[in-house]
N, C-alpha and C positions, 0 to 999 in steps of 0.2 A: 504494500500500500504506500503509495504517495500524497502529498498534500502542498498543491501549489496554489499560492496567492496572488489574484491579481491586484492591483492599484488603491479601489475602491475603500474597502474593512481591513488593512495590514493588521490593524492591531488584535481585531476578532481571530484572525488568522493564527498568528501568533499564539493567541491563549488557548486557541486546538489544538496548536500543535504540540504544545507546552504540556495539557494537558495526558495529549498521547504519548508524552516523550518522545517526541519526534524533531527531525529540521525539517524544514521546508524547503521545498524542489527547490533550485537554482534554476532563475528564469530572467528575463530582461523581458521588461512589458515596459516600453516607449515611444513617443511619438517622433514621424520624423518631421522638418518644420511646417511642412502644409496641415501638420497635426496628424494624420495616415496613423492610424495602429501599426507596429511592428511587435512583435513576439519574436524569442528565440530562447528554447528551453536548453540549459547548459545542461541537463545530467537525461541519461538513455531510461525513455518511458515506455520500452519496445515490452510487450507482455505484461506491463503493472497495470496494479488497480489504482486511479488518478482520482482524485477530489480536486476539483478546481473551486474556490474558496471564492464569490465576487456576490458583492448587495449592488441591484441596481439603484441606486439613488441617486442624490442628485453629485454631479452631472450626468442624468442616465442617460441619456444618447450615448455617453465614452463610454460609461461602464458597460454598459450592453455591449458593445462593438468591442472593447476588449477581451470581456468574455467569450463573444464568438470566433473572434480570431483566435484565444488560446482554446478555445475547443477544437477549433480547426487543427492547431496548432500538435497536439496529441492528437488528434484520428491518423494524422501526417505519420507521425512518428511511432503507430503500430502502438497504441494504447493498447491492453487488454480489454478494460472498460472505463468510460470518462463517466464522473459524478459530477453536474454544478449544482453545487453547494448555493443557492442565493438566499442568503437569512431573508432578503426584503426584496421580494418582486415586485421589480416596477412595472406599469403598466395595467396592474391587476382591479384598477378603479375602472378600467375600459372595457367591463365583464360582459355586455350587450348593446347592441341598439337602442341607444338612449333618443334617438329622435331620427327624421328621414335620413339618408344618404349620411348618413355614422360610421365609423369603422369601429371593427371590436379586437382593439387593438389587442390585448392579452391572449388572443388567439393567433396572433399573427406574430408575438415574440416565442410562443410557445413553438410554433412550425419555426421560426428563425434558433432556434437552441436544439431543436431534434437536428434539422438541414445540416447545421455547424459540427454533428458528433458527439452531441450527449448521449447515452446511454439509461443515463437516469438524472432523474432531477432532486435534490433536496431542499425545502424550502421550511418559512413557520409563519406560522398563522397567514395563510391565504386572505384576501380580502372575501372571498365566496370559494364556496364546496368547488361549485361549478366548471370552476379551472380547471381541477385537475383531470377531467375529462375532454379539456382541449388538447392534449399532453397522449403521442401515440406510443409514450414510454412511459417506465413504471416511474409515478411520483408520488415522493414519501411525502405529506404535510404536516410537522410536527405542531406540535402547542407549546407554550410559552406556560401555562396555567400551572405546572409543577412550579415552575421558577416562582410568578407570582404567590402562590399559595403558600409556600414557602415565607416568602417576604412577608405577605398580611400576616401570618402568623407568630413574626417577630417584632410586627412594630404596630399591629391596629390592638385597642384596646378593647373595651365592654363594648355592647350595643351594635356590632357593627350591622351593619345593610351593603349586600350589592346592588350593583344600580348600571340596568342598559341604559348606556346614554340614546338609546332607540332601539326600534322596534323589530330592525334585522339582526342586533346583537344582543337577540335573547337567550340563545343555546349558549353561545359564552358565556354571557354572564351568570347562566343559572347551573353550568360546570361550577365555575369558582366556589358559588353559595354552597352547592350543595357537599363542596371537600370542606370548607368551611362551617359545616353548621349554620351559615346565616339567612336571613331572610332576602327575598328580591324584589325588587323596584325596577320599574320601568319608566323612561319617558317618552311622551307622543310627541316627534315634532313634526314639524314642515318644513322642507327645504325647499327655498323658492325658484335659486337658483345656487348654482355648485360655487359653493365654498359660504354660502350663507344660508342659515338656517335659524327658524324660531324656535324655541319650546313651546307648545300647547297646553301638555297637562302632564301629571304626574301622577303614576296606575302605583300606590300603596301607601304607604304611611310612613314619612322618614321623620317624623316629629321624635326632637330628642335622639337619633339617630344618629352616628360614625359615618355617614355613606362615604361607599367606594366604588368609583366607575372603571369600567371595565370597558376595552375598546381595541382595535386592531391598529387604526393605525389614527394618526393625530397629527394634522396636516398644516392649516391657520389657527387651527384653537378653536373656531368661533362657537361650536355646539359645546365643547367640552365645557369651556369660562357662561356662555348660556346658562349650562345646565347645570352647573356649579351656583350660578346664582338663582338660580328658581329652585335647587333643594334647598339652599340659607333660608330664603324668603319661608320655604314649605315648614323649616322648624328643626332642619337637620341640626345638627351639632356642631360638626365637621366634614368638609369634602374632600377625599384624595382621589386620584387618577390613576389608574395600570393599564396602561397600553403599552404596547409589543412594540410597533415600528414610530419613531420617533421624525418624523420627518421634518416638523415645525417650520415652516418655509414663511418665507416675509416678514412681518412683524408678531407671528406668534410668539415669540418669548417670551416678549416683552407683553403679551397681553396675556398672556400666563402668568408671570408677575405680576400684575396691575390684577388680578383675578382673586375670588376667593377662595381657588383653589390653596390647601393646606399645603400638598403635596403633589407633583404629576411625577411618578415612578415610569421609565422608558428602559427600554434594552438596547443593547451594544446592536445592536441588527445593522443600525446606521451609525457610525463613529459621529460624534459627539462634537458642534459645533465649538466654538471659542465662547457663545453666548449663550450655550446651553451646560456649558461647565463653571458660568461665572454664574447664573442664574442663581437664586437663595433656594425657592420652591419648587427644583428640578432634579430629579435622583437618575441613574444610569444604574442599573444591574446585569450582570452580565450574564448569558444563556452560551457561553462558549463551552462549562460541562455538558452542557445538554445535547447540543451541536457535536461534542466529540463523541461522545457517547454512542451516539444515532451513527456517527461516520464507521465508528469501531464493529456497530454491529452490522452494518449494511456489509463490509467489509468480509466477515464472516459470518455473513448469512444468519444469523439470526435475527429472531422478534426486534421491531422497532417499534409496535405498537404497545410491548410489555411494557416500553418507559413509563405510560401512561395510564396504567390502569390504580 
């Protein structure tokens, strides 16, 4: 087994390998100056099993395009079998035909990662089920919810309540409650239009209430600091945030600080801005045990879904 990283999560990379007691493949992932992806793997991947380690995030135009050249890059080179590893699949908001003449992009990087020489895909917390039936290889879609439940359990106190921040992330959220023993909340909103959404109502009782929201991925902020302020208002106690993919893009941070959120807990999925590390009410926990874990067992063929039962 091999574990080569491109560009994007070094450091994620890193604490796999770390983890596995491993080094990482010797590889040159470079641009040349019209910007052009170049690859060229220093060490012979002729018969090995390959994990190529890459989050598409932001810049995801590069990382994708690196990832596919270094997928390229090992089929070239008489892989045994190629694994990309993407903690954070970009593209994965673009699950359907959202209105006339759409593209549904997530289906059309899924065909560009088979075409490239993936063999298999490893990813966590998909944005929907749905994808991984765009995908005409096997792919593993881990949870993050060990990791989380884990952390709730060391730092939330009496009272707690989960809480969907909507109405597609109810099976999430009502995992969590139910390793926790807690009770679930939902909220009804409307999204008017993408990236702006209202809360409407609140389906339970969070009066006096710890609530914890529970979420995939966490983009502007604007429904999470919303929803944060409509539990305050409903009589909550406290509001903390567990979402998996960290993306915070534009002036999220900073409206996450300006928020009454107590806490927003995020993973390593996506390496960790300059202003997401300065941040007061911003935590980083890392899922790279879980990630090596799942690689070690894919590796040797056993259970990956034992992680999680």
């Amino acid at each position: 087994m091999k574990i080569l990283a491109c560009n994007s999560n070094r450091p994620l990379a890193e604490a796999i390998a770390e983890y596995l007691t491993m080094s990482l493949t010797k590889a040159s992932i470079r641009r040349f100056s019209d910007m052009e992806v170049f690859v060229e793997i220093a060490e012979n991947v002729r018969g090995e099993d390959v994990f190529v380690i890459q989050s598409t995030c932001y810049p995801t135009n590069d990382n994708l395009m690196e990832l596919l050249v270094t997928l390229d890059a090992l089929r070239r080179g008489s892989s045994r079998r190629i694994t990309a590893v993407v903690p954070y699949f970009g593209y994965a908001r673009q699950d359907r035909k959202s209105g006339p003449r759409t593209p549904i992009s997530a289906k059309l990087v899924a065909n560009l990662i088979t075409t490239a020489g993936a063999n298999r895909v490893v990813t966590l917390d998909l944005h929907s089920g749905q994808i991984q039936g765009f995908f005409d290889i096997p792919l593993d879609n881990l949870y993050a919810a060990p990791v989380f439940v884990n952390d709730i359990r060391a730092h939330a106190g009496e009272g707690v309540m989960v809480v969907s921040p909507d109405v597609g992330g109810v099976v999430r959220a009502r995992a969590i409650a139910s390793r926790i023993d807690a009770d679930l909340a939902i909220i009804d909103k409307r999204r008017e239009r993408a990236g702006v959404s209202e809360v409407m109502n609140i389906i339970g009782d969070v009066r006096g209430r710890s609530c914890i929201m529970v979420d995939d991925i966490v983009d502007s902020a604007g429904t999470l600091c919303n929803a944060a302020e409509a539990l305050m208002k409903a009589g909550a106690v406290s509001v903390s945030a567990y979402v998996t993919h960290g993306v915070l893009s534009g002036g999220a941070v900073a409206r996450v600080a300006a928020s009454p959120l107590k806490e927003l807990v995020i993973t390593d999925s996506i390496p960790a801005t300059e202003a997401v590390r300065m941040a007061s009410n911003i935590r980083q926990i890392s899922i790279a045990p879980l990630m090596a874990e799942s690689i070690q067992r894919i590796s040797e063929e056993r259970s990956v879904s034992s992680l999680f039962d």
